[in-house]
N, CA, C and O atoms as a DFTB+ gen file, in Angstrom:
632 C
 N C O
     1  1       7.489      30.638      -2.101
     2  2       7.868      29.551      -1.212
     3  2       7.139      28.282      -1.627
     4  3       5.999      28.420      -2.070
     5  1       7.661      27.062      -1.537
     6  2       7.402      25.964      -2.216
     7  2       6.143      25.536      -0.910
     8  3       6.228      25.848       0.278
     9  1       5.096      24.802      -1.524
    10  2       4.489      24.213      -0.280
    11  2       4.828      22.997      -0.306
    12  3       5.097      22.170      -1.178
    13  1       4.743      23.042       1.304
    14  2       5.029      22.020       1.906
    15  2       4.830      20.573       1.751
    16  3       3.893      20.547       0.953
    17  1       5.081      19.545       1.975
    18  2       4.338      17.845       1.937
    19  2       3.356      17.811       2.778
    20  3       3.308      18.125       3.967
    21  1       2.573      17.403       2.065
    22  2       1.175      17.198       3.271
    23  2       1.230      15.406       3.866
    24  3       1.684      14.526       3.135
    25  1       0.742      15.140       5.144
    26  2       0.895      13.740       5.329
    27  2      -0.265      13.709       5.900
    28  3      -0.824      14.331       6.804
    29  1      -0.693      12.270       4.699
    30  2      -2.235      11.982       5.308
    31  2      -1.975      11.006       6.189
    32  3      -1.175      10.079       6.059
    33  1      -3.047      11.377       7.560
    34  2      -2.948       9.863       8.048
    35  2      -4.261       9.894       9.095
    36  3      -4.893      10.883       9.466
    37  1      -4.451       8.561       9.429
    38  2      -5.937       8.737      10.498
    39  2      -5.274       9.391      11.639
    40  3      -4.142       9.872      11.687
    41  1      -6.181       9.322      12.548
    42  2      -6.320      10.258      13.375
    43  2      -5.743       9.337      14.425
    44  3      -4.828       9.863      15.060
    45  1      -5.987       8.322      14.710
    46  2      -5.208       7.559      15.855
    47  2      -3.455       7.267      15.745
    48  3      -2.697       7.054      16.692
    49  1      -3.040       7.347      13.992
    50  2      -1.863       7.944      13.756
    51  2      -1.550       8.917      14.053
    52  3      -0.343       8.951      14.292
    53  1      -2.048       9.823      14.180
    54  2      -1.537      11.312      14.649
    55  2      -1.008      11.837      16.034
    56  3      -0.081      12.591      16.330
    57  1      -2.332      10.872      17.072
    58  2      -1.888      10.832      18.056
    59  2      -0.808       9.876      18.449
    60  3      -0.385      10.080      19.587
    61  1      -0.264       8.907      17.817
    62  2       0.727       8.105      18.212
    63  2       1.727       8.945      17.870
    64  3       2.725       8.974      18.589
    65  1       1.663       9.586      16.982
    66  2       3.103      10.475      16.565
    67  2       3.281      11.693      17.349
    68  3       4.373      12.197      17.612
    69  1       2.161      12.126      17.700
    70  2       2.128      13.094      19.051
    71  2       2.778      12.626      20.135
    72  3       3.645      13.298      20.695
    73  1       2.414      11.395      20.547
    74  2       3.098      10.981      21.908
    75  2       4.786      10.273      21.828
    76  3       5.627      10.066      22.703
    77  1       4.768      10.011      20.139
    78  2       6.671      10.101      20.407
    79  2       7.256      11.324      20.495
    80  3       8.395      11.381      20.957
    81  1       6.582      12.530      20.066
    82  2       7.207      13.428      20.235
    83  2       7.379      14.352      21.129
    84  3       8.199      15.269      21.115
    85  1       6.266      13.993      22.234
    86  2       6.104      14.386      23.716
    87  2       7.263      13.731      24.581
    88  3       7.993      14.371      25.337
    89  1       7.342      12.042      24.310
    90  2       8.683      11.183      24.733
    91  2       9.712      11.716      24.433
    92  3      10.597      11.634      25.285
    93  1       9.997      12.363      23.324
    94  2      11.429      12.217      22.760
    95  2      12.191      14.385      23.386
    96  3      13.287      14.943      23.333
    97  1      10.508      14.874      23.966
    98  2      11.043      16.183      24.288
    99  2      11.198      16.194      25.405
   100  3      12.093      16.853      25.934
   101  1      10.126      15.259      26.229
   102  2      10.407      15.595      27.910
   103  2      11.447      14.508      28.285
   104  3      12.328      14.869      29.065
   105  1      11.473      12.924      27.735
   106  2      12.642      12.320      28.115
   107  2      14.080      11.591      27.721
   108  3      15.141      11.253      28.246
   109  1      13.215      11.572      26.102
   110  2      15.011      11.322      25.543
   111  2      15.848      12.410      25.769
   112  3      16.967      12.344      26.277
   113  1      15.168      13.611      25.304
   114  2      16.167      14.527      24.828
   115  2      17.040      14.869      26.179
   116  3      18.235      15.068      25.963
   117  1      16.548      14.975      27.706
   118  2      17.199      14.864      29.093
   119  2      18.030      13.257      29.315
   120  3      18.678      13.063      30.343
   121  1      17.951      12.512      28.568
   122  2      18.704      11.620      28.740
   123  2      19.947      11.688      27.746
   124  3      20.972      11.087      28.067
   125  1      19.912      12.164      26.945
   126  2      20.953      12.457      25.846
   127  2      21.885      13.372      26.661
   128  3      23.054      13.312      27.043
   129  1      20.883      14.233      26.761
   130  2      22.046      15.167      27.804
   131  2      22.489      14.905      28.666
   132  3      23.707      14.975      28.501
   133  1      22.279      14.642      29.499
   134  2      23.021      13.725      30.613
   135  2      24.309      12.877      30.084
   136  3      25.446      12.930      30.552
   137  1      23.760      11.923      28.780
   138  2      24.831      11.272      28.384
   139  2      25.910      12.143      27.862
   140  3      27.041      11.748      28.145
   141  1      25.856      12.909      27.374
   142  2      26.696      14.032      27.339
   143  2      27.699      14.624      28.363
   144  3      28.927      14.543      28.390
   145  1      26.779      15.276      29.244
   146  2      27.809      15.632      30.161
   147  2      28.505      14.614      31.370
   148  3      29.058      15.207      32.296
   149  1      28.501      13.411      31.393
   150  2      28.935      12.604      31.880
   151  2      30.344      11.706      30.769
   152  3      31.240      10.924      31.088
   153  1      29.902      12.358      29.317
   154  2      31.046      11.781      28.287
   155  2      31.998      12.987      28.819
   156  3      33.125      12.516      28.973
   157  1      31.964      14.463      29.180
   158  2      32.685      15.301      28.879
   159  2      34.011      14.909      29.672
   160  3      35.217      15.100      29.518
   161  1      32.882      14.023      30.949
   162  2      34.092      14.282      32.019
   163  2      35.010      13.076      31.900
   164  3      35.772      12.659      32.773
   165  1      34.817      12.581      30.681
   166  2      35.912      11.326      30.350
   167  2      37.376      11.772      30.417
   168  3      38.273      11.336      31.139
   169  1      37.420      13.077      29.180
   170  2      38.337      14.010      29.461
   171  2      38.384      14.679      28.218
   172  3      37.557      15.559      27.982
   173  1      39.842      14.161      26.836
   174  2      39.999      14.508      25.894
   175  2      38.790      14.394      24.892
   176  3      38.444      13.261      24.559
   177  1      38.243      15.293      24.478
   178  2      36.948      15.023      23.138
   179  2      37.255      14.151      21.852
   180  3      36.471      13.448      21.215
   181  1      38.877      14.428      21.596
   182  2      38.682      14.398      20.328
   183  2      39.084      12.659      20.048
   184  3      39.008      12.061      18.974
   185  1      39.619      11.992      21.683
   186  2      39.518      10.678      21.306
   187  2      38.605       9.851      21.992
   188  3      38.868       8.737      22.445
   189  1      37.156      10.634      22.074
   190  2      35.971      10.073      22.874
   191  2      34.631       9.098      22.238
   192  3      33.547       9.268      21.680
   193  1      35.245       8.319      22.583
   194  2      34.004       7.726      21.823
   195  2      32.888       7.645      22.445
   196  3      31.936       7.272      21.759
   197  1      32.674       7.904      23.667
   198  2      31.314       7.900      24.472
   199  2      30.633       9.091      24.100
   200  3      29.415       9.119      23.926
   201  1      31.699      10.493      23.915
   202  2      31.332      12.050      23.262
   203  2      30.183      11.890      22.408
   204  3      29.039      12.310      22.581
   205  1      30.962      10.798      20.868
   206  2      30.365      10.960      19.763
   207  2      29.739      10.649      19.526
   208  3      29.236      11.113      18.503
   209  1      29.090       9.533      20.208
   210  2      28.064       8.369      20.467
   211  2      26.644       9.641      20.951
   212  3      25.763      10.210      20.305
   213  1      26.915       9.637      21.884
   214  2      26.369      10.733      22.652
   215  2      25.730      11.703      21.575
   216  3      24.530      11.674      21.303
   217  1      26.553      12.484      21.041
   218  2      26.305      13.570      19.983
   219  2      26.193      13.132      18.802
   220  3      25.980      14.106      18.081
   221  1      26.227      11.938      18.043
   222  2      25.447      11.266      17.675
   223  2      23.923      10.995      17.071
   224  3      23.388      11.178      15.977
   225  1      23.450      10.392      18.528
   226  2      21.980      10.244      19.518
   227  2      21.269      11.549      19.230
   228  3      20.212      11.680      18.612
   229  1      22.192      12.714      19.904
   230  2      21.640      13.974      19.948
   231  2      20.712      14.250      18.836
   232  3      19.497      14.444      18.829
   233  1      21.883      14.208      17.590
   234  2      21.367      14.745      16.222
   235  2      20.791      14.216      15.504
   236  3      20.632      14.530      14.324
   237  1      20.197      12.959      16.273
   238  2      19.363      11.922      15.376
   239  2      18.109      12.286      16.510
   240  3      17.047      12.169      15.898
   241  1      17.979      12.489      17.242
   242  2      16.469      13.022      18.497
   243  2      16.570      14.070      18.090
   244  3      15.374      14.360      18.117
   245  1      17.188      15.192      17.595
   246  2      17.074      16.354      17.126
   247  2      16.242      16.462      16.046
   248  3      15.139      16.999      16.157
   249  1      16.768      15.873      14.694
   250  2      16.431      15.128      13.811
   251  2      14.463      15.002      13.873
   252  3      13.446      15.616      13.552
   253  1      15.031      13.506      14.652
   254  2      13.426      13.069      14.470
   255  2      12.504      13.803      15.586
   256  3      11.668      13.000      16.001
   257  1      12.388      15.129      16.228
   258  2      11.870      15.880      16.846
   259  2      11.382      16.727      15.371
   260  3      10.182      16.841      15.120
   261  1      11.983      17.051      14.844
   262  2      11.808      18.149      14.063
   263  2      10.883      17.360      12.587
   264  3       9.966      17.896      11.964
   265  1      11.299      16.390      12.407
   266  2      10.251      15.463      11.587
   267  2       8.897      15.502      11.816
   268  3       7.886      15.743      11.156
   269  1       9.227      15.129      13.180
   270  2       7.604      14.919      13.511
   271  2       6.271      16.176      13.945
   272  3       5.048      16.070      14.038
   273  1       7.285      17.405      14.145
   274  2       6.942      18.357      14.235
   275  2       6.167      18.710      13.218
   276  3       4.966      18.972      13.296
   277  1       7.049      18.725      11.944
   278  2       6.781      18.839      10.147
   279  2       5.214      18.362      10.086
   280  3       4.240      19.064       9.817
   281  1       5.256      16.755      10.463
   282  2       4.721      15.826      10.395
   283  2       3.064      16.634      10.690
   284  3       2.111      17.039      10.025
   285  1       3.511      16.530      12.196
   286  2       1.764      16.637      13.101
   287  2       1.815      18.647      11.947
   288  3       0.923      18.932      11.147
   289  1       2.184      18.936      12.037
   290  2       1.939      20.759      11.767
   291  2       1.444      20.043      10.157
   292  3       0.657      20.858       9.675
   293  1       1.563      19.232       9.498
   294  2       0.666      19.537       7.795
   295  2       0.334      18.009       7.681
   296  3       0.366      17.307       6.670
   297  1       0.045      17.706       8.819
   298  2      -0.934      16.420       8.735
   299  2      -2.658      16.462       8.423
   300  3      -3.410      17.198       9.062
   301  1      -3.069      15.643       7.454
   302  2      -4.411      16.152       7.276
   303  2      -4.808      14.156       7.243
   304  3      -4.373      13.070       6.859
   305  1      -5.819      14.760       7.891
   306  2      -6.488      13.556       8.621
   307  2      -7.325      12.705       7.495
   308  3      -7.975      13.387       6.703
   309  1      -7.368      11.358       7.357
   310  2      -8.062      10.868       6.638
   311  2      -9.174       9.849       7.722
   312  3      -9.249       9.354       8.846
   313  1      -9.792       9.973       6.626
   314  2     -11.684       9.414       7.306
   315  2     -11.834       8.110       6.036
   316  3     -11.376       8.138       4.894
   317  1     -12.529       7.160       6.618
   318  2     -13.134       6.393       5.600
   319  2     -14.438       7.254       5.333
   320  3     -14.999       7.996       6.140
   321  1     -14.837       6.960       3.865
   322  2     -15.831       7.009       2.947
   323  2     -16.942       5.983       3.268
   324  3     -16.902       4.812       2.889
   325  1     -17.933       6.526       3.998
   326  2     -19.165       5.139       4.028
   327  2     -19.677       5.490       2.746
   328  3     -20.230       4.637       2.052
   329  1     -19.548       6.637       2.381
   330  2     -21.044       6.399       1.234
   331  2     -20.212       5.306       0.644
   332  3     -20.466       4.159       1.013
   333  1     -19.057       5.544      -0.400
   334  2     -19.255       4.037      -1.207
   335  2     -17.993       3.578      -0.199
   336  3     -16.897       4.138      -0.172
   337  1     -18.421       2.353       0.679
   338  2     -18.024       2.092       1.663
   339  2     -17.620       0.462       0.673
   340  3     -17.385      -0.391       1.529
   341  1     -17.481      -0.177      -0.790
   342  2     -17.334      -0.819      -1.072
   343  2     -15.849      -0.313      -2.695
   344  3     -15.423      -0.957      -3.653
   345  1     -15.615       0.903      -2.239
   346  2     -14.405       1.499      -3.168
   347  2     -12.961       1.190      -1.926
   348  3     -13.051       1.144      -0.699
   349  1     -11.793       1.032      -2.733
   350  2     -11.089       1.394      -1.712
   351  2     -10.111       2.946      -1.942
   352  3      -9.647       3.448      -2.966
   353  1     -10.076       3.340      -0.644
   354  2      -9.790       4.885      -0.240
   355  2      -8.765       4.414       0.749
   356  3      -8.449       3.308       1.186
   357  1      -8.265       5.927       0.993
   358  2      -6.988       5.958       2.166
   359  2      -7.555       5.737       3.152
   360  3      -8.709       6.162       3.105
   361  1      -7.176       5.036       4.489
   362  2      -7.819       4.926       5.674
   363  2      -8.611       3.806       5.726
   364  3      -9.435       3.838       6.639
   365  1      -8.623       2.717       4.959
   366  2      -9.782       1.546       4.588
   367  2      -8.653       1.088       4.586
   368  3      -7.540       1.585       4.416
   369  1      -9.249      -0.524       4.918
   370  2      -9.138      -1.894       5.511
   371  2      -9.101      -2.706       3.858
   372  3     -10.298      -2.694       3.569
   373  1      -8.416      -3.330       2.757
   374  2      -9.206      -4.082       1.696
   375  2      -8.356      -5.383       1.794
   376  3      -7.173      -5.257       2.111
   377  1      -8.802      -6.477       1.576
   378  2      -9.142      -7.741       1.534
   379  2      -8.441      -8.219       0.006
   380  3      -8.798      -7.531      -0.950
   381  1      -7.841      -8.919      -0.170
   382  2      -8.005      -9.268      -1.758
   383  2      -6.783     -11.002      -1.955
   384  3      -5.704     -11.133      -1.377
   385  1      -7.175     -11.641      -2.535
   386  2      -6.282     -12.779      -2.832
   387  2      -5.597     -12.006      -4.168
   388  3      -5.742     -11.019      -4.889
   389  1      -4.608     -13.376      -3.927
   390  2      -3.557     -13.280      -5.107
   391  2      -3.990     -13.690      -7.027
   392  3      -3.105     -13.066      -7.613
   393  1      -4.454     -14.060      -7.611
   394  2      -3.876     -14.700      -8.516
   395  2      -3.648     -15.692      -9.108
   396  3      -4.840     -15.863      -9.361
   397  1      -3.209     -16.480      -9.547
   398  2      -4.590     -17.359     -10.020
   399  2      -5.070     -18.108      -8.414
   400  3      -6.296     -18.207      -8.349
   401  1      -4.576     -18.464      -7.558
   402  2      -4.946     -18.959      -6.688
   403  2      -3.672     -18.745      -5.095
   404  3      -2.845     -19.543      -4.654
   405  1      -3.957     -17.666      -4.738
   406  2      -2.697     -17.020      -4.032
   407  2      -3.702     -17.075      -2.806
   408  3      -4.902     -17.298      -2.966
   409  1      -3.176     -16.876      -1.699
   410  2      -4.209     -16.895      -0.305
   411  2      -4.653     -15.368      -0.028
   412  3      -4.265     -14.316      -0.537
   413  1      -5.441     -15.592       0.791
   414  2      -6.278     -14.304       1.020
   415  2      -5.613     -13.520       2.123
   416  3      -5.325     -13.954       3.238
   417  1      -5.338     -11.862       1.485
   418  2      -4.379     -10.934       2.593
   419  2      -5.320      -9.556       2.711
   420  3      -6.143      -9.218       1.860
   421  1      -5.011      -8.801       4.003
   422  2      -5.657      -8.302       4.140
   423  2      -4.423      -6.588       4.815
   424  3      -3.438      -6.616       5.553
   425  1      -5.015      -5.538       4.222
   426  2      -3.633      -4.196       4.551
   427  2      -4.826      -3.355       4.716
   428  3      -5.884      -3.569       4.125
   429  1      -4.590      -2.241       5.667
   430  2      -5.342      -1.228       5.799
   431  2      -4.419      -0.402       5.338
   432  3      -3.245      -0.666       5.598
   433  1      -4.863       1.228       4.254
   434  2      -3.735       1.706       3.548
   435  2      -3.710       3.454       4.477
   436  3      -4.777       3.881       4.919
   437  1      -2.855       3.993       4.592
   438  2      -2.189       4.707       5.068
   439  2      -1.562       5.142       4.535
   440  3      -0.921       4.737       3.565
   441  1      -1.595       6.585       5.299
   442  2      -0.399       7.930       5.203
   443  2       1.115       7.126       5.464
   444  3       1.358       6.368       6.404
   445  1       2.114       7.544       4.281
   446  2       3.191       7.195       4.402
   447  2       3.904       7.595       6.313
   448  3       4.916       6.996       6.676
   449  1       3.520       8.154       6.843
   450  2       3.809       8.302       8.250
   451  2       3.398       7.436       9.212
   452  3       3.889       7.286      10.330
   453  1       2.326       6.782       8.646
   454  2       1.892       5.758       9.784
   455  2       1.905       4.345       9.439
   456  3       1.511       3.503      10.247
   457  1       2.459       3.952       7.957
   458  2       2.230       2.886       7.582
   459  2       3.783       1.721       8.437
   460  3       4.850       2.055       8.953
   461  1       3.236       0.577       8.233
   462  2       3.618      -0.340       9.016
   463  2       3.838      -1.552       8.880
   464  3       3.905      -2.205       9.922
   465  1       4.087      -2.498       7.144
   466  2       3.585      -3.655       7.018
   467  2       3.791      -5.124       7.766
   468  3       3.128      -6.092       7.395
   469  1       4.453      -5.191       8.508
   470  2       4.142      -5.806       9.520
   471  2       3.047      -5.837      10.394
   472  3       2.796      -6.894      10.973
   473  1       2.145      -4.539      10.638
   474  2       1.514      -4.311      11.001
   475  2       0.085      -4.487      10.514
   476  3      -0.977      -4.621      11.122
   477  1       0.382      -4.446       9.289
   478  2      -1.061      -4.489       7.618
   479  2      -1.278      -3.707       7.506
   480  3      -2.441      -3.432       7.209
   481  1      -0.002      -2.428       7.707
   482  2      -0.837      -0.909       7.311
   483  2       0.185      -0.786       6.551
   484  3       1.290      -1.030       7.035
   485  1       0.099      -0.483       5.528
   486  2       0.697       0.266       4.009
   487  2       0.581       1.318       3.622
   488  3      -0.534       1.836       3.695
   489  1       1.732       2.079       3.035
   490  2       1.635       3.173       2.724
   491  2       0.778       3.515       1.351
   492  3       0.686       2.631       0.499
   493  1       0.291       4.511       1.186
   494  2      -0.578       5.091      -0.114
   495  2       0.227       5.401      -1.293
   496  3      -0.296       5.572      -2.394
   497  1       1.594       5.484      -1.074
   498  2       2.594       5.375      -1.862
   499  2       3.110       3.960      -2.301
   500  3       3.971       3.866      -3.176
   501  1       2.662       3.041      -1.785
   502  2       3.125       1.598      -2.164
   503  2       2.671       1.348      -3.484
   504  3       1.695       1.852      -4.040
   505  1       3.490       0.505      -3.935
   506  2       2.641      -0.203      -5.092
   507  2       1.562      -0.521      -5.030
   508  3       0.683       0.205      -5.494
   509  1       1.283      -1.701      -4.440
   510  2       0.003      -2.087      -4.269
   511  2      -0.856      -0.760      -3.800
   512  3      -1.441      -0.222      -4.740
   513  1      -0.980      -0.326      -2.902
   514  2      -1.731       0.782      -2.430
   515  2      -2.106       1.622      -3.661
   516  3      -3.251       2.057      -3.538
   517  1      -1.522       1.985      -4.787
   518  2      -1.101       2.774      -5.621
   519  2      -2.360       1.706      -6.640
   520  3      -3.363       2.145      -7.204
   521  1      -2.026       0.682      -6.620
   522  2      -3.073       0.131      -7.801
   523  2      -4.448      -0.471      -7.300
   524  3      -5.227      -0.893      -8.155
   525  1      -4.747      -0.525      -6.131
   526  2      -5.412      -0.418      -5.191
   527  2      -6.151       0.279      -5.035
   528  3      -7.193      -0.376      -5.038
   529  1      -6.531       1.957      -4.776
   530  2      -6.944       3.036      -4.715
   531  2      -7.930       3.193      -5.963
   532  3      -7.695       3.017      -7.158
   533  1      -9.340       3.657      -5.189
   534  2     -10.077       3.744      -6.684
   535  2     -10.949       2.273      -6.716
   536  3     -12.167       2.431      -6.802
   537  1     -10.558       1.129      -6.669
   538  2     -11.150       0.173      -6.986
   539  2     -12.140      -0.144      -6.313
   540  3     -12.274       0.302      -5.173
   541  1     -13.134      -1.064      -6.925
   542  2     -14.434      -1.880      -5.496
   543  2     -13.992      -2.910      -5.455
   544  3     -12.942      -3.304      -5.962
   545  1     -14.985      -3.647      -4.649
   546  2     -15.117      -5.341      -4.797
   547  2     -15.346      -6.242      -5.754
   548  3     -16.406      -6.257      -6.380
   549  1     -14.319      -7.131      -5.972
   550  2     -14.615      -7.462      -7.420
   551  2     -14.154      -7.078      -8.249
   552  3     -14.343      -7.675      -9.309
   553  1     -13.390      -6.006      -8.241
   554  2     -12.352      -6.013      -8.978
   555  2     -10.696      -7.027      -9.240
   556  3     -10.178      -7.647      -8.311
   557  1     -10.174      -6.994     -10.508
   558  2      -9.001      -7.917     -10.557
   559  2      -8.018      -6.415     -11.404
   560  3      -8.210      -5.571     -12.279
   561  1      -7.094      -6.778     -10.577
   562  2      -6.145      -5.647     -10.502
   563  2      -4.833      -6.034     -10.301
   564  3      -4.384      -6.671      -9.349
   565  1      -3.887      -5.331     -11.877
   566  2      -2.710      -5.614     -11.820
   567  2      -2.052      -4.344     -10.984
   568  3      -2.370      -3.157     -11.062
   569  1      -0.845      -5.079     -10.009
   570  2      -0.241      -4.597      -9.358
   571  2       1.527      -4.575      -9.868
   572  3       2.187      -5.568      -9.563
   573  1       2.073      -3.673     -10.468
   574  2       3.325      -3.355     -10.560
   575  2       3.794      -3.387      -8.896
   576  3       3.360      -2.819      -7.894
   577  1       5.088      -4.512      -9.192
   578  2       5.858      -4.335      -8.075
   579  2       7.440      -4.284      -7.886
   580  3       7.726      -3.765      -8.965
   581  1       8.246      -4.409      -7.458
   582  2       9.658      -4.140      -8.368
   583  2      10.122      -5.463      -8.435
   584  3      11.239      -5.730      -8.879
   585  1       9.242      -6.409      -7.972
   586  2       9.743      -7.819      -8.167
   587  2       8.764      -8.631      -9.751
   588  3       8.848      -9.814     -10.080
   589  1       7.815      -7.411     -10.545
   590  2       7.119      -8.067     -11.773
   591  2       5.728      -8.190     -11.439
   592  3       5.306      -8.682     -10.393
   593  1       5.298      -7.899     -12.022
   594  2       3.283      -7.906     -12.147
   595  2       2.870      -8.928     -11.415
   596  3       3.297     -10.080     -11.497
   597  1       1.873      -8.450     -10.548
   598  2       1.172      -9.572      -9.507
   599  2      -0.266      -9.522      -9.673
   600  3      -0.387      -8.374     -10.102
   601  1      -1.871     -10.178      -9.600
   602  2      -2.603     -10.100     -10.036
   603  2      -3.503     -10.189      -8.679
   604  3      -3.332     -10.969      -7.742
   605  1      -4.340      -9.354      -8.794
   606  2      -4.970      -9.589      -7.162
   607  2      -6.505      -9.263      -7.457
   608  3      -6.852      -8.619      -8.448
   609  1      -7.352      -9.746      -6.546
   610  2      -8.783      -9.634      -7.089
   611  2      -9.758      -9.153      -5.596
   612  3      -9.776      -9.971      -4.676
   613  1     -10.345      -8.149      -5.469
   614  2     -10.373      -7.082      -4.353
   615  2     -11.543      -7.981      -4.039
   616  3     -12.342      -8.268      -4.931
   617  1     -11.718      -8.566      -2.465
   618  2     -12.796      -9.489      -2.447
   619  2     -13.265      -8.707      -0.953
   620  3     -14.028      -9.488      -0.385
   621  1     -13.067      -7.366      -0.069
   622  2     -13.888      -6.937       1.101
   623  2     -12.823      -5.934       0.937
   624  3     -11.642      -5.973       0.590
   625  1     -13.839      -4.814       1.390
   626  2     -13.488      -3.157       1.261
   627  2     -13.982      -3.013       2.796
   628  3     -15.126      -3.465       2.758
   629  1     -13.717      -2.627       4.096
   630  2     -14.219      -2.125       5.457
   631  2     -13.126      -0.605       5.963
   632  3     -13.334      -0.021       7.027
């Protein structure tokens, strides 16, 4: 049997993904149903569009019930690293400008499950994240991106 995907992520990710999936068992999934049996009594199924809508919904809360299940069951928790608390690792905060003179941005990197960039959390699978990883402060680091090489220079690791 093949093993499984493991998903790293902190621990305050874990619990957020815990509590959609507490939402999505005790009250979407009773609201779906409902929408359901209130489509039935439209009448004919097969020209219902409230039905399919409905069933739909279902198989997409079905769906992402069972994701997240996956998810929390081979989730392994990531911790920052104090000892070298100036490398960057999964679960760290890093700091870095652009290039020759690009402004200063800042992403905390993350388990592809919890990442968010809107948020400044990035996945460990990102590019950047990907060329990122490994480095200290003070480092200048090319970043493959699918838009062409970007140059970034790691100026705070937290």
């Amino acid at each position: 049997m093949a093993q499984e995907k493991q998903y790293p992520m902190t621990k305050e990710g874990k619990e957020k993904i815990e509590q959609e999936l507490e939402y999505l068992k005790t009250v979407k999934r009773k609201e779906v149903v409902e929408r359901i049996k209130i489509a039935r009594d439209f009448g004919d199924l097969s020209e219902n569009s409230e039905y399919d809508s409905a069933k739909d919904e279902q198989a997409f809360v079905e769906g992402r019930i069972a994701l997240l299940e996956t998810m929390i069951r081979n989730a392994v928790i990531i911790e920052g690293d104090e000892a070298n608390s100036d490398t960057v690792t999964l679960g760290k905060s890093v700091t870095f400008i652009e290039l020759p003179d690009g402004e200063e941005e800042t992403y905390t990197i993350v388990g592809s499950a919890e990442a968010d960039p809107f948020e400044g959390r990035i996945s460990n699978d990102s590019p950047i994240a990907k060329s990122l990883l490994g480095k200290k402060i003070g480092d200048e680091v090319t970043v493959q991106t699918p838009g062409g090489e970007m140059y970034v220079k790691i100026v705070a690791v937290k």
